[in-house]
PQR file of N, CA, C, O and H, with PARSE charges and radii, in Angstrom:
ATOM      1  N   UNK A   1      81.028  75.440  76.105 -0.4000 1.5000
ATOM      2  CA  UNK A   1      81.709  75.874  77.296 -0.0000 2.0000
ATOM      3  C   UNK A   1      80.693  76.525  78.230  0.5500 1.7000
ATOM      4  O   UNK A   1      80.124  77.523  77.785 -0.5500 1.4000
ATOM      5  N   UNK A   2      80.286  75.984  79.827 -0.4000 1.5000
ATOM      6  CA  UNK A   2      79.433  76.771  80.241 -0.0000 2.0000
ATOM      7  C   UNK A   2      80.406  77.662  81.207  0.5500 1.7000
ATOM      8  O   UNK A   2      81.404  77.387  81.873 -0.5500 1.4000
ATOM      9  H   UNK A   2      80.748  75.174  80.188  0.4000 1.0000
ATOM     10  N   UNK A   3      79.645  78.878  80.971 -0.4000 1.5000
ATOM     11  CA  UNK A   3      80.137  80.175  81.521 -0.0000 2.0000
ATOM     12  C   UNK A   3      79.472  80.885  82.023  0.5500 1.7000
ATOM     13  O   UNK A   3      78.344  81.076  81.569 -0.5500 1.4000
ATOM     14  H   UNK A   3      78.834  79.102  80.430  0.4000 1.0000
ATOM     15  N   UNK A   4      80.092  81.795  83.581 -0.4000 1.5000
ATOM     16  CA  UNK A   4      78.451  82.528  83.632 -0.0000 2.0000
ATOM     17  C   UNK A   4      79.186  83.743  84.069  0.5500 1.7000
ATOM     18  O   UNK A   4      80.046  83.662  84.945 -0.5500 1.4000
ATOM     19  H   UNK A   4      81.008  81.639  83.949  0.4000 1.0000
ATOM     20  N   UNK A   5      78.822  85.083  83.381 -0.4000 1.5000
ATOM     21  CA  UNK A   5      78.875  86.603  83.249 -0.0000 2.0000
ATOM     22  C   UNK A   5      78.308  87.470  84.383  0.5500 1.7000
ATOM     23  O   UNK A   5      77.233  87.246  84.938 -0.5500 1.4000
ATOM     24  H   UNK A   5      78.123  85.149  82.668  0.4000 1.0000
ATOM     25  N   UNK A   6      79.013  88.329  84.627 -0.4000 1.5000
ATOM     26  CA  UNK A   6      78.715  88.965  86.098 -0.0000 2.0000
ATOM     27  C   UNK A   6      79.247  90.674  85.220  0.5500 1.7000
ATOM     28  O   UNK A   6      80.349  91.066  84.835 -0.5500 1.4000
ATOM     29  H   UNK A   6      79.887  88.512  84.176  0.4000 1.0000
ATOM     30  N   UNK A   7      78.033  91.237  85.191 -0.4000 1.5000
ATOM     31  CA  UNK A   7      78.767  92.705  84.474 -0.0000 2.0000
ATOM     32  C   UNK A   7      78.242  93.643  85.479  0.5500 1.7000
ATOM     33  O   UNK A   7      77.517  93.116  86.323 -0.5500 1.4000
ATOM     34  H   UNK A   7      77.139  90.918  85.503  0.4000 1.0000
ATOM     35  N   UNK A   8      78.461  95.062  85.598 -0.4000 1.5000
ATOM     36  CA  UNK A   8      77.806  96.384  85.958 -0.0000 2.0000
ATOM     37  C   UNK A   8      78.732  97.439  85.096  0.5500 1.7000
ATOM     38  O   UNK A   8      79.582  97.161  84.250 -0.5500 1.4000
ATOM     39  H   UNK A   8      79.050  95.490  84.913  0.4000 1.0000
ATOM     40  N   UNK A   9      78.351  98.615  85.522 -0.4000 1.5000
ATOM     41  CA  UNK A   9      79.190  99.831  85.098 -0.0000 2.0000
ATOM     42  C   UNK A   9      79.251 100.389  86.185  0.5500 1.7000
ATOM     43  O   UNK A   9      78.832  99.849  87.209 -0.5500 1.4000
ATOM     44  H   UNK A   9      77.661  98.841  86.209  0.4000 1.0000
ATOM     45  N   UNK A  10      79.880 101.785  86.154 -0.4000 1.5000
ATOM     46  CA  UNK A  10      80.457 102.419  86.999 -0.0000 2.0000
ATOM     47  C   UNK A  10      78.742 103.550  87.448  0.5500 1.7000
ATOM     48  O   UNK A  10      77.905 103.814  86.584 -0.5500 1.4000
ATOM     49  H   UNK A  10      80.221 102.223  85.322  0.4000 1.0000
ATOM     50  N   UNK A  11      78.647 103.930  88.665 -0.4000 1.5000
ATOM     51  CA  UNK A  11      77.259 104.062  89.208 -0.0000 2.0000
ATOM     52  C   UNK A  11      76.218 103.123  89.412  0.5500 1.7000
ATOM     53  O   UNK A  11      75.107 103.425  89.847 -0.5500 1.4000
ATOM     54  H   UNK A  11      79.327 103.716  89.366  0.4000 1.0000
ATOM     55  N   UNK A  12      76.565 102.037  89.111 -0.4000 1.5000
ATOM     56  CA  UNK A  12      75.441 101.120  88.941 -0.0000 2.0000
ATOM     57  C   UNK A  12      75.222 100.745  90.841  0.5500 1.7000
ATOM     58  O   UNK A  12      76.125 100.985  91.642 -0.5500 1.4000
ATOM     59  H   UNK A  12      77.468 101.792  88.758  0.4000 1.0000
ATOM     60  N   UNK A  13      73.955 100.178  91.223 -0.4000 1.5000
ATOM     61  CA  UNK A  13      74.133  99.595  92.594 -0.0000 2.0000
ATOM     62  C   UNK A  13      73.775  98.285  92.522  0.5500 1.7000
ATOM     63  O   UNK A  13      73.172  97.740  91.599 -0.5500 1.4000
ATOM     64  H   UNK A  13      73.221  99.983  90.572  0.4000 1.0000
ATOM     65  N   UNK A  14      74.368  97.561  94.041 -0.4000 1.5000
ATOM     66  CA  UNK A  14      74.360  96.006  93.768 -0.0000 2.0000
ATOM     67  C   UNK A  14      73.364  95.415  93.384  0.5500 1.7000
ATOM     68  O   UNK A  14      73.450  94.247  93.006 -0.5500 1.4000
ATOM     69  H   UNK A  14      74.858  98.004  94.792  0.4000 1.0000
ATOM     70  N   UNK A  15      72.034  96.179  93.395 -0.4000 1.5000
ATOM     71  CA  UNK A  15      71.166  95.526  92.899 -0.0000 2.0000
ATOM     72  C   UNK A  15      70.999  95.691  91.204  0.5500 1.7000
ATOM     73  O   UNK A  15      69.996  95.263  90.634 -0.5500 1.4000
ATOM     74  H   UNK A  15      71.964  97.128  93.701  0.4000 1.0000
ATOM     75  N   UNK A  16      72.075  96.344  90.500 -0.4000 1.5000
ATOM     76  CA  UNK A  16      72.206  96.490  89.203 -0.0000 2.0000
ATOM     77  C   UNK A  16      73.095  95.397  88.553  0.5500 1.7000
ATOM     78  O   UNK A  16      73.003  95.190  87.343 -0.5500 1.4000
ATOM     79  H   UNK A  16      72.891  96.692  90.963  0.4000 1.0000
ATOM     80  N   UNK A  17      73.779  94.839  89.173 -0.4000 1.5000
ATOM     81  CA  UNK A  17      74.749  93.997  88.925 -0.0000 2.0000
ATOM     82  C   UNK A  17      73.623  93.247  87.957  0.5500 1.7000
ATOM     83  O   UNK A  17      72.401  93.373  88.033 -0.5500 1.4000
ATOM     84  H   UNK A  17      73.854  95.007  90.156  0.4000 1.0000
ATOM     85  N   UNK A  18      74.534  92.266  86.838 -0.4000 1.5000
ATOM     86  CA  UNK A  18      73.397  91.526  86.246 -0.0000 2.0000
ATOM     87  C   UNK A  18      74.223  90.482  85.527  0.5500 1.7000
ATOM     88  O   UNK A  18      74.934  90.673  84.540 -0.5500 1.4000
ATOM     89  H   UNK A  18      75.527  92.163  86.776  0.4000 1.0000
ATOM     90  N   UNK A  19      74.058  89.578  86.043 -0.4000 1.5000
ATOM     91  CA  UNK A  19      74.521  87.745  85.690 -0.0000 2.0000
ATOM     92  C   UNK A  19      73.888  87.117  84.674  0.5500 1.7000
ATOM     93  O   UNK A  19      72.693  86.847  84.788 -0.5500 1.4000
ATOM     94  H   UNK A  19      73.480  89.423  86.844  0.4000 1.0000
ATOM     95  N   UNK A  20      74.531  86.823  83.638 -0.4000 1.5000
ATOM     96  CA  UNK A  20      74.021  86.258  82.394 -0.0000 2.0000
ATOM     97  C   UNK A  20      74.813  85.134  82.036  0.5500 1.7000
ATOM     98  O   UNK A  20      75.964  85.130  82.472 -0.5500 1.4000
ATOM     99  H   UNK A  20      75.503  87.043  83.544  0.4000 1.0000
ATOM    100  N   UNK A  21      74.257  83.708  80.987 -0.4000 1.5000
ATOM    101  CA  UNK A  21      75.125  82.443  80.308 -0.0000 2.0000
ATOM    102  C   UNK A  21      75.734  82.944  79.029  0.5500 1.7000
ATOM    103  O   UNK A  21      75.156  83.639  78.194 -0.5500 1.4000
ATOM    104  H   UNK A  21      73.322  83.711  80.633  0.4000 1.0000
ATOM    105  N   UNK A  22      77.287  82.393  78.964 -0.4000 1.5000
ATOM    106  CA  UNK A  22      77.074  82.670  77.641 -0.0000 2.0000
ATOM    107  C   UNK A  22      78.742  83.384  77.598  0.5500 1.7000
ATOM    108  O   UNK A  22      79.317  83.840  78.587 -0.5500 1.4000
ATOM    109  H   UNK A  22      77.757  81.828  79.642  0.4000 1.0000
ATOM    110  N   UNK A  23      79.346  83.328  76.081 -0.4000 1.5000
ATOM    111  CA  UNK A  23      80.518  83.652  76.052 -0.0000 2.0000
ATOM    112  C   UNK A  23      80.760  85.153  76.197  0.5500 1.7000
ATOM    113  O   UNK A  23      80.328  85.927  75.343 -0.5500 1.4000
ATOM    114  H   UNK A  23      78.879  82.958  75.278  0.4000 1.0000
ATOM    115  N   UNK A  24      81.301  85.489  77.039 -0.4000 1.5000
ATOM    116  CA  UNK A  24      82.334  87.156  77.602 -0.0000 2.0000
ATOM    117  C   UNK A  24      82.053  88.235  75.925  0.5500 1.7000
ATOM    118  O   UNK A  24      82.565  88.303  74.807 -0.5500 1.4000
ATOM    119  H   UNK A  24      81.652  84.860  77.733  0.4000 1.0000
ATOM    120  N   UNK A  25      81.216  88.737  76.499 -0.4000 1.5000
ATOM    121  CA  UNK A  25      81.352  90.102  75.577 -0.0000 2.0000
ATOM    122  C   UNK A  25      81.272  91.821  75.608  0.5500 1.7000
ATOM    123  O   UNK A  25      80.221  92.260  76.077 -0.5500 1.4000
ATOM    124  H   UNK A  25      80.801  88.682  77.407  0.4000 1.0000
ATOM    125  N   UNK A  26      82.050  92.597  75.258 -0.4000 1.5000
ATOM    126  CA  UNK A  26      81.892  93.594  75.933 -0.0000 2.0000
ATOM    127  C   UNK A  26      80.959  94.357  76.042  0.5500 1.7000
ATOM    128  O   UNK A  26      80.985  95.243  75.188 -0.5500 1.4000
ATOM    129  H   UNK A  26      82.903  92.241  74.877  0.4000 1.0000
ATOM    130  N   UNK A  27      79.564  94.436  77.204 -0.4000 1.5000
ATOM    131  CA  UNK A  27      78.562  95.572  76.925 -0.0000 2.0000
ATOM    132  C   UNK A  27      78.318  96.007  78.118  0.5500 1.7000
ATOM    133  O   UNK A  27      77.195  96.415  78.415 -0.5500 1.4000
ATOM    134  H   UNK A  27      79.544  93.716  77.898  0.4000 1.0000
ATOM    135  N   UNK A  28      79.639  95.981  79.252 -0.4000 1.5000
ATOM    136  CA  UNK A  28      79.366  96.994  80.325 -0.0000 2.0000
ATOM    137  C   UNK A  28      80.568  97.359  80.955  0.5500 1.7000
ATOM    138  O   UNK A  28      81.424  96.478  80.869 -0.5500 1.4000
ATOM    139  H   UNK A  28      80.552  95.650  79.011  0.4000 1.0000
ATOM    140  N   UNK A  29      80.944  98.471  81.620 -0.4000 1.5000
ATOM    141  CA  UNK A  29      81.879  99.221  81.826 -0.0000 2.0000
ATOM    142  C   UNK A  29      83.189  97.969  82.671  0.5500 1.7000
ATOM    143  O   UNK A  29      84.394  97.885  82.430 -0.5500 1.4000
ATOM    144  H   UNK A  29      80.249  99.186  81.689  0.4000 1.0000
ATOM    145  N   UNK A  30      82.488  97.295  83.503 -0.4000 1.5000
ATOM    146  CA  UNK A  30      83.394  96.024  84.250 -0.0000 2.0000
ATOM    147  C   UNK A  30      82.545  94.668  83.868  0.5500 1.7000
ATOM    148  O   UNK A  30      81.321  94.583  83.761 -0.5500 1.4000
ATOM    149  H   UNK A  30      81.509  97.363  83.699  0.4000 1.0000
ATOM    150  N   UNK A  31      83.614  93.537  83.675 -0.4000 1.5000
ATOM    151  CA  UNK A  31      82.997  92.387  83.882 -0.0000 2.0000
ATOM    152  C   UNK A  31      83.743  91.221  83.937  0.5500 1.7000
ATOM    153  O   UNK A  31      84.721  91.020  83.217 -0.5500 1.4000
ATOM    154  H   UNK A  31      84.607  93.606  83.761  0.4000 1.0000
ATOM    155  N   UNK A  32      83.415  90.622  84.577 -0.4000 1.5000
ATOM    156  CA  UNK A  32      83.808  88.911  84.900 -0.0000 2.0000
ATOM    157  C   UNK A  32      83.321  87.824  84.320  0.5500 1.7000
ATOM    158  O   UNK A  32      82.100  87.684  84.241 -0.5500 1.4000
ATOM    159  H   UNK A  32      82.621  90.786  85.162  0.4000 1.0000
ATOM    160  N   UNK A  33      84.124  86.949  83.859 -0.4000 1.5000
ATOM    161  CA  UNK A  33      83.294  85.780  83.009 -0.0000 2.0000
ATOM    162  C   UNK A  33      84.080  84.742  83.908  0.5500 1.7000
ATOM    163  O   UNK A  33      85.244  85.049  84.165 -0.5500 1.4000
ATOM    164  H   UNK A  33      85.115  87.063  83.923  0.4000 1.0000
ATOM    165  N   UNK A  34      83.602  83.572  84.410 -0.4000 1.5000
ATOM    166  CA  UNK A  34      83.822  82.646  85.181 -0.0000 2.0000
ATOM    167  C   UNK A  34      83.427  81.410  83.873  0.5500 1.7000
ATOM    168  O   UNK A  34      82.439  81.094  83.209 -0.5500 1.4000
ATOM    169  H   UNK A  34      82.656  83.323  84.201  0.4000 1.0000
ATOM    170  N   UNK A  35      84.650  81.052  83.988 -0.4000 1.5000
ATOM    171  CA  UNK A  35      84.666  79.441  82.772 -0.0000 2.0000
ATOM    172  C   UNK A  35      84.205  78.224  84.156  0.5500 1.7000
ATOM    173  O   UNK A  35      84.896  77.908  85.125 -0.5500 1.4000
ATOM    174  H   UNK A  35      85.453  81.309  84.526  0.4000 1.0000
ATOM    175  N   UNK A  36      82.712  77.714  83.759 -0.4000 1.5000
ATOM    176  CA  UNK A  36      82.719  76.516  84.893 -0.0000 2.0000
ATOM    177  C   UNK A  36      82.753  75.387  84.449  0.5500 1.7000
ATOM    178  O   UNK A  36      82.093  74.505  84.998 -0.5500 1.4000
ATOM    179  H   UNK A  36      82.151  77.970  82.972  0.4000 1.0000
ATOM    180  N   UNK A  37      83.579  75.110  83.271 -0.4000 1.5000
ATOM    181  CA  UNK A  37      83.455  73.732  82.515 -0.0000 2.0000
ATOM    182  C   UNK A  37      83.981  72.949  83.986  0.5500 1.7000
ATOM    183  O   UNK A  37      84.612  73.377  84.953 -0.5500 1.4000
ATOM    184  H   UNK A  37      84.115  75.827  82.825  0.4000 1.0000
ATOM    185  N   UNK A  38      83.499  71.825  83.711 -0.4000 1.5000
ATOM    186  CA  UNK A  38      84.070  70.495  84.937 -0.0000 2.0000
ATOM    187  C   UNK A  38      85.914  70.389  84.312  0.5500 1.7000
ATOM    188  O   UNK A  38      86.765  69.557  84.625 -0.5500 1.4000
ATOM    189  H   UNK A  38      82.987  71.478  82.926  0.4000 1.0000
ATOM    190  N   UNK A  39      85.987  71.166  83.687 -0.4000 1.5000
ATOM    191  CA  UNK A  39      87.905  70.335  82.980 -0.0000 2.0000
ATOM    192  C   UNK A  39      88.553  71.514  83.824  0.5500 1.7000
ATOM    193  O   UNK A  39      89.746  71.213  83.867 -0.5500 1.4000
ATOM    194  H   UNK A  39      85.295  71.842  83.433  0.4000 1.0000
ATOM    195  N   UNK A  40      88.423  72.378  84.328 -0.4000 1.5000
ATOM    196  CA  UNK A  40      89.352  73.487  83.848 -0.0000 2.0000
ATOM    197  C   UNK A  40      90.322  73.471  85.679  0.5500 1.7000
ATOM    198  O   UNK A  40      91.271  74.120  86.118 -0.5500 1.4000
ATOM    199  H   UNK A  40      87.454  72.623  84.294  0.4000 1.0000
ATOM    200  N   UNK A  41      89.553  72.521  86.181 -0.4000 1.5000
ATOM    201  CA  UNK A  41      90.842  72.283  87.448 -0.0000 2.0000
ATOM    202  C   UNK A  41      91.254  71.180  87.691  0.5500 1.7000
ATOM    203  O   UNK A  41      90.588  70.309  88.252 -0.5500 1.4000
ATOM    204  H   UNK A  41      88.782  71.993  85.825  0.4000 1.0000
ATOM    205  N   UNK A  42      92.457  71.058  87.289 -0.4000 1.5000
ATOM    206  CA  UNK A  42      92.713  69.625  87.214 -0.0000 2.0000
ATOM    207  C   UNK A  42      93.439  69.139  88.979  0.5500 1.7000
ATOM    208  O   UNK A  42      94.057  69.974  89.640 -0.5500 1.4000
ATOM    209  H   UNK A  42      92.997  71.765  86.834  0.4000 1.0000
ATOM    210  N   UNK A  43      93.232  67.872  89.422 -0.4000 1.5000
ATOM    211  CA  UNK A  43      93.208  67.397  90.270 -0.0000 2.0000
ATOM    212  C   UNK A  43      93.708  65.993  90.595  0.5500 1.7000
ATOM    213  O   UNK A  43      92.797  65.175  90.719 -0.5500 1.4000
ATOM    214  H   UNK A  43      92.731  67.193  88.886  0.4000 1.0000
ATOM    215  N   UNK A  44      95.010  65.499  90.772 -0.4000 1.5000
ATOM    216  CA  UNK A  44      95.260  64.413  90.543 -0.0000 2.0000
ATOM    217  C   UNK A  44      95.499  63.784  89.044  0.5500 1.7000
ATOM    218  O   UNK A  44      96.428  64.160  88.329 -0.5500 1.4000
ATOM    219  H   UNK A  44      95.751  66.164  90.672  0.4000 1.0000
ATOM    220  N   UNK A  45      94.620  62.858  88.683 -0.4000 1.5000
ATOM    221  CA  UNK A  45      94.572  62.411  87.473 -0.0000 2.0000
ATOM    222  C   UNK A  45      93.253  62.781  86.766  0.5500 1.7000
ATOM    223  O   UNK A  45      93.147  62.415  85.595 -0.5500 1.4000
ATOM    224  H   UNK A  45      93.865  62.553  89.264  0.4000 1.0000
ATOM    225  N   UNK A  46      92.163  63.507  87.368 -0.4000 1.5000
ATOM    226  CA  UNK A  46      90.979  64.189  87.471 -0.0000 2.0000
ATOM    227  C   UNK A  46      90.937  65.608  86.774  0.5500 1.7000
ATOM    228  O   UNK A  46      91.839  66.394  86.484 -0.5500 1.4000
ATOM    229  H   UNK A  46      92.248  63.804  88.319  0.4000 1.0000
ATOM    230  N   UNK A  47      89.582  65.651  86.610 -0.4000 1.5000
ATOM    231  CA  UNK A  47      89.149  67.828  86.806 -0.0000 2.0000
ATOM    232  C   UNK A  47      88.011  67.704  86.801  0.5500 1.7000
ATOM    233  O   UNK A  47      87.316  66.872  86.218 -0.5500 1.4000
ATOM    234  H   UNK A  47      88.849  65.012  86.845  0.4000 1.0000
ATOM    235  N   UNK A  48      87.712  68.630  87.535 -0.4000 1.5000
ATOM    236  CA  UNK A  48      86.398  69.151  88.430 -0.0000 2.0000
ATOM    237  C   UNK A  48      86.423  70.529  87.898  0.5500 1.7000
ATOM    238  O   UNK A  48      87.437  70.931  87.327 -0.5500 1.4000
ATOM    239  H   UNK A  48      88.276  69.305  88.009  0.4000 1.0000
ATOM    240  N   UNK A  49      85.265  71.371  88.057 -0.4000 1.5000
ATOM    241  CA  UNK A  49      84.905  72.533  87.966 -0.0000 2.0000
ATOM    242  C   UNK A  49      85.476  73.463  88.900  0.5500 1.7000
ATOM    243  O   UNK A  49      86.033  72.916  89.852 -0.5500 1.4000
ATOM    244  H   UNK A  49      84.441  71.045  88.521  0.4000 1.0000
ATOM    245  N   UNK A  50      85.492  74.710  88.891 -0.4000 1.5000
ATOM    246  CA  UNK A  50      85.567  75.814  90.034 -0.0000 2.0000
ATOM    247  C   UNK A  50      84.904  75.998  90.822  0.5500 1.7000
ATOM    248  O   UNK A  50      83.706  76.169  90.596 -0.5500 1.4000
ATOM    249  H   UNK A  50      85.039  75.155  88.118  0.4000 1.0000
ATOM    250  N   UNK A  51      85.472  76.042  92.194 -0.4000 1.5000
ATOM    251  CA  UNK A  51      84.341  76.235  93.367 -0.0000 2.0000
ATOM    252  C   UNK A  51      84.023  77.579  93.551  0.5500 1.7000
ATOM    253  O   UNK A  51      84.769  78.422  93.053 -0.5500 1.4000
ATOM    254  H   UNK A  51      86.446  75.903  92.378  0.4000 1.0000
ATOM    255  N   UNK A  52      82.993  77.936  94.212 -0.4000 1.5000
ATOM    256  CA  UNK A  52      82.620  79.453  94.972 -0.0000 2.0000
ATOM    257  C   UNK A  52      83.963  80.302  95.539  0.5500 1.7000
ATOM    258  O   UNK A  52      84.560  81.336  95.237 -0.5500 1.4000
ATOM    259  H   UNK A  52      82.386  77.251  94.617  0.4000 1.0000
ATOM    260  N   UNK A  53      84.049  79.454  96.337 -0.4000 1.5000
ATOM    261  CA  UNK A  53      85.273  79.730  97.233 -0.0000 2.0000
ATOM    262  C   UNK A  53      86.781  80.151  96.251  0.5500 1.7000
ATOM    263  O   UNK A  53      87.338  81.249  96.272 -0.5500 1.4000
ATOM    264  H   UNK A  53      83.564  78.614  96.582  0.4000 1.0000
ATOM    265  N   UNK A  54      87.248  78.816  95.349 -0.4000 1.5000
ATOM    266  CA  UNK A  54      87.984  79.411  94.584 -0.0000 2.0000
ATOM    267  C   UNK A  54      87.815  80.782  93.271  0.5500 1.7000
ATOM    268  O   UNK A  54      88.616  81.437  92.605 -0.5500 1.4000
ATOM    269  H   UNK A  54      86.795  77.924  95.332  0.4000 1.0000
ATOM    270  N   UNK A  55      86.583  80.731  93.375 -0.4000 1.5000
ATOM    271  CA  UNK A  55      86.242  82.445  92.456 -0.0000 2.0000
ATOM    272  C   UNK A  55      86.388  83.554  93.512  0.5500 1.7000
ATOM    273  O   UNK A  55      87.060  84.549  93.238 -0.5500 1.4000
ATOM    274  H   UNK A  55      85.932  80.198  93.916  0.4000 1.0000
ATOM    275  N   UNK A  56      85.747  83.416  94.786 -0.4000 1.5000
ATOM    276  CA  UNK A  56      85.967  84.262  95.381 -0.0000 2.0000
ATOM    277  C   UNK A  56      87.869  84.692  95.704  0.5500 1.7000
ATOM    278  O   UNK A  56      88.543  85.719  95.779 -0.5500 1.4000
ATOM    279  H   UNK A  56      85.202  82.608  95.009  0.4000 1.0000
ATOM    280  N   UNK A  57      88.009  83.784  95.769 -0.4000 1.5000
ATOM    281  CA  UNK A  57      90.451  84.153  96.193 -0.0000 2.0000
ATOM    282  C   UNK A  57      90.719  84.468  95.147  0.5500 1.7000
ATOM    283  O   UNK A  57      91.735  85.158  95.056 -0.5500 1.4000
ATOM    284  H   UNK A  57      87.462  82.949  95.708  0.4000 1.0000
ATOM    285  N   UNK A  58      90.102  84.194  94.094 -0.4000 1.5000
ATOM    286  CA  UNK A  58      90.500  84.845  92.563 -0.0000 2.0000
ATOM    287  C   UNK A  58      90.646  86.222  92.430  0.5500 1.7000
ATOM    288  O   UNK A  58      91.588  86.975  92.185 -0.5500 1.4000
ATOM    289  H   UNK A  58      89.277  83.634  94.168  0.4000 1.0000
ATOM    290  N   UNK A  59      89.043  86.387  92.739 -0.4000 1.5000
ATOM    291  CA  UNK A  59      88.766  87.976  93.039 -0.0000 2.0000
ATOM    292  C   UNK A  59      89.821  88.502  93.943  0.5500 1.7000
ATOM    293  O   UNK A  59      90.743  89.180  93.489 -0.5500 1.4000
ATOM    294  H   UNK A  59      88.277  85.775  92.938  0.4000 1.0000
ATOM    295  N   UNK A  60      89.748  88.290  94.879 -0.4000 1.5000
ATOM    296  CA  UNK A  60      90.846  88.672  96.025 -0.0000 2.0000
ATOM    297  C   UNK A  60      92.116  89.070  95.312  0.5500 1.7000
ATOM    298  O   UNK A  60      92.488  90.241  95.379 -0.5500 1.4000
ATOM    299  H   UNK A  60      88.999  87.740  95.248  0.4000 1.0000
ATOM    300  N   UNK A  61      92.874  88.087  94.567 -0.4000 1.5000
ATOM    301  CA  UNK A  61      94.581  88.367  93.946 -0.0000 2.0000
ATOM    302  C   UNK A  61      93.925  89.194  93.081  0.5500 1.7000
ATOM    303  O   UNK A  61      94.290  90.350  93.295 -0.5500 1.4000
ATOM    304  H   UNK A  61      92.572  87.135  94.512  0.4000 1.0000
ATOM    305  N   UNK A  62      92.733  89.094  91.777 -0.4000 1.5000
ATOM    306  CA  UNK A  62      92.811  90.437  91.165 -0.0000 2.0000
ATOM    307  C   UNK A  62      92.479  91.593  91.791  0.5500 1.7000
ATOM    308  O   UNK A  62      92.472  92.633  91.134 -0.5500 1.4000
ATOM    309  H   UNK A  62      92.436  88.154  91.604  0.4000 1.0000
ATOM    310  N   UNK A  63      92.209  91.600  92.925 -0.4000 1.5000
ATOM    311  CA  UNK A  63      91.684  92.830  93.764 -0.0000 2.0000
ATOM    312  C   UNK A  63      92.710  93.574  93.972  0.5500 1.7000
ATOM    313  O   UNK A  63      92.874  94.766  93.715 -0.5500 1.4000
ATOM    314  H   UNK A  63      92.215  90.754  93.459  0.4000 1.0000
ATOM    315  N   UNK A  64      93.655  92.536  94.632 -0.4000 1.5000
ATOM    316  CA  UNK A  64      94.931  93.138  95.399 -0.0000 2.0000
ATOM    317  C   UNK A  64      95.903  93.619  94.035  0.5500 1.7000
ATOM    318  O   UNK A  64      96.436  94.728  94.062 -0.5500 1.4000
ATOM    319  H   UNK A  64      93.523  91.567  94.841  0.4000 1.0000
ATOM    320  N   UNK A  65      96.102  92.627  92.754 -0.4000 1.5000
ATOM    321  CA  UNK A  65      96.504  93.499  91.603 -0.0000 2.0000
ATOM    322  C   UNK A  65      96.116  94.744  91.318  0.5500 1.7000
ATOM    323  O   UNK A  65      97.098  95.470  91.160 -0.5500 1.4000
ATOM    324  H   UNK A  65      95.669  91.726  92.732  0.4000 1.0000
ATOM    325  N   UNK A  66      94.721  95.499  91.137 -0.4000 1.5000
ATOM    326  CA  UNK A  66      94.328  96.321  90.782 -0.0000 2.0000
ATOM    327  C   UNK A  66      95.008  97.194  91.909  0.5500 1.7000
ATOM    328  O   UNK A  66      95.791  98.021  91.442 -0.5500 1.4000
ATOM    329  H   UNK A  66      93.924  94.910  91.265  0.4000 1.0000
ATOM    330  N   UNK A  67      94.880  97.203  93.421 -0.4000 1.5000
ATOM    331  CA  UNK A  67      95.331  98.047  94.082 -0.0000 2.0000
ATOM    332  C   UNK A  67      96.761  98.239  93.895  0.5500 1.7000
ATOM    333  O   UNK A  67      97.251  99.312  93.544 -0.5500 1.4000
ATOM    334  H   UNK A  67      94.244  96.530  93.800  0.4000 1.0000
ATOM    335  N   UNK A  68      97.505  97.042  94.166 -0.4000 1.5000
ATOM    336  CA  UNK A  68      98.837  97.171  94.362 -0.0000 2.0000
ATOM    337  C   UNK A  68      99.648  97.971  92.978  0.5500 1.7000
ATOM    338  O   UNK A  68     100.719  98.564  93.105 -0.5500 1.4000
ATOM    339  H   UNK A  68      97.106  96.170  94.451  0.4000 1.0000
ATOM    340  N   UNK A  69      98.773  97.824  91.455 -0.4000 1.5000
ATOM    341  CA  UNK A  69      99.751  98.298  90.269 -0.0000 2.0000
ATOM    342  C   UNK A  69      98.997  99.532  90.175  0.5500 1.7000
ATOM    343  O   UNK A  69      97.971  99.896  90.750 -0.5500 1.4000
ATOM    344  H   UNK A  69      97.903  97.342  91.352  0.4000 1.0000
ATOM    345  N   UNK A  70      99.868 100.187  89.170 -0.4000 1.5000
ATOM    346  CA  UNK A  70      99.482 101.270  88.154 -0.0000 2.0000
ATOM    347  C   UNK A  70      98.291 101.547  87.929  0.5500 1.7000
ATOM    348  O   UNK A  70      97.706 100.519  87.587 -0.5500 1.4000
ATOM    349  H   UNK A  70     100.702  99.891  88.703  0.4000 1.0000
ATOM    350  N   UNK A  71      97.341 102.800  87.954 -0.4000 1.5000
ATOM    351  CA  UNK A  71      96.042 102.807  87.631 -0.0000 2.0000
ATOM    352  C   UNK A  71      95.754 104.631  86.487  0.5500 1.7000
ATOM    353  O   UNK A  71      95.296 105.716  86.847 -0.5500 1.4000
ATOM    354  H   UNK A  71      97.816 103.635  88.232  0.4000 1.0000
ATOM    355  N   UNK A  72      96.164 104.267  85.437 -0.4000 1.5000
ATOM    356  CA  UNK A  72      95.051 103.217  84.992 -0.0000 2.0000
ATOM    357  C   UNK A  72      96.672 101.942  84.790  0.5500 1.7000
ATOM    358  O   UNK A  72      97.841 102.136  85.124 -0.5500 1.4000
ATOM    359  H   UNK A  72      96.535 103.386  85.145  0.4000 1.0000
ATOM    360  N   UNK A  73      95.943 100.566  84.041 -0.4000 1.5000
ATOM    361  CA  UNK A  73      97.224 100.172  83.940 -0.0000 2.0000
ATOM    362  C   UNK A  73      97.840 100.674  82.535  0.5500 1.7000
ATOM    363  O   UNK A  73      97.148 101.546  82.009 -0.5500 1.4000
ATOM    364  H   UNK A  73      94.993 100.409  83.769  0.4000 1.0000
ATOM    365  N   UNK A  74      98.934 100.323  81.859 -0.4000 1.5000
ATOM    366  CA  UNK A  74      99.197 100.925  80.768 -0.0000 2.0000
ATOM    367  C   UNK A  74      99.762  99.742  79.892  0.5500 1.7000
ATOM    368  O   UNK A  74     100.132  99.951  78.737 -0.5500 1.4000
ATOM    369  H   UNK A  74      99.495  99.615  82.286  0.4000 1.0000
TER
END
């Protein structure tokens, strides 16, 4: 499965952010694992991979989740 990892912690700055391959594991305070297998959007009778664009609106609805619910959640 190729995957690619986007972690930081809390104080960290954007230039701390740090992108790694490889399956989701926990060793920093936040993180994102983006699945880019070519299957995982299916399209017609097709699947293609995830675009930029669709990770980025991703982010966006979990963004707006995190704001809009409960914090912490429970």
């Amino acid at each position: 499965m190729a995957t690619r990892r986007y972690k930081t912690s809390v104080g960290d700055s954007d230039g701390d952010v740090v992108e790694e391959v490889g399956a989701a594991t926990n060793s920093d305070t936040i993180e994102l694992t983006v699945d880019l297998a070519t299957t995982q959007v299916v399209e017609g009778a097709g699947a293609r991979g995830v675009t930029r664009a669709e990770v980025l609106a991703g982010l966006d609805r979990i963004r707006n989740k995190i704001i809009g619910g409960n914090w912490p959640p429970a």
